[in-house]
C-alpha positions, 0 to 999 in steps of 0.5 A: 640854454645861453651861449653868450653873455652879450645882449643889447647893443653888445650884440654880435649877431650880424646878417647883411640886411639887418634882420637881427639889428631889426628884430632887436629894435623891436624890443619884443620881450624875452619869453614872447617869441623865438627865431625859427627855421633856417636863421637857428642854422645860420647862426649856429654856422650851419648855413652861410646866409638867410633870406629871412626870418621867421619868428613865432610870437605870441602876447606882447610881441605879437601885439608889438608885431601887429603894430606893422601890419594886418594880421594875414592867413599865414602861407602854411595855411596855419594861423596867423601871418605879419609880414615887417614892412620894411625888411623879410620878417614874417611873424606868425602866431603859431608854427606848422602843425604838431608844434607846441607854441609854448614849448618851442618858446620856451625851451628855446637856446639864446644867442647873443640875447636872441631866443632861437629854435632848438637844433633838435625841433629844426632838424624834426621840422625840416625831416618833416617837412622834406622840402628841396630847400631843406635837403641841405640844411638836414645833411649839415644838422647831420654831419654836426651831429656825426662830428660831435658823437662820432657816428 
């Protein structure tokens, strides 16, 4: 599903460290890799800022992110890790376990040209995972959804 027409340099996407000006200065390619976590609220309003950004990548923009950087056990303890140099990028070749790689890549929502985690596969994840952080990021999914049916 694409929420907006603009791509490239027309992109509308800000943060205040550049991470989404950053990412797209890579030039990974579209169907390699999708944004992940908190950055999918934030840009849906759900958030007011992020700290970073986790991308899943896989093929080409997995081999454009290991030009960065050695690949590293990632802090989950599953697969793979790249952390950008310059900027909290993190990369990972695969998401937390029972997460199809594919599947979030491919059913992903783009924003302003910019592939992001479904609001639905956020929600499992972070009800999952139940961290302290994600308390308030579960509540707002839910007042949205309130919002939106009513219920």
């Amino acid at each position: 599903m694409t929420f907006s027409p603009f791509s490239g340099a027309d992109r509308l996407l800000t943060d205040s460290a550049g991470l989404f000006a950053t990412l797209t200065g890579l030039g990974l390619p579209r169907g390699s890799y999708v944004i992940c976590g908190s950055a999918a609220l934030y840009v849906r309003g759900l958030r007011e800022r992020i700290g970073d950004l986790d991308v899943l990548a896989t093929g080409p923009a997995w081999r454009i992110a290991a030009t960065l950087g050695a690949p590293r056990p990632a802090p989950s303890g599953y697969g793979l890790a790249i952390h950008h140099p310059a900027v909290p990028i993190e990369f990972v070749d695969r998401w937390t376990p029972g997460w199809c790689t594919d599947h979030l890549i491919e059913s992903a929502d783009v924003i302003d040209g910019l592939p992001f985690m479904r609001l639905a596969c956020v929600l499992a994840w972070k009800e999952a995972a139940r961290r302290p952080k994600d308390v308030p990021d579960i509540a707002a999914v839910h007042r949205l959804r309130r919002m939106w049916t009513g219920r």
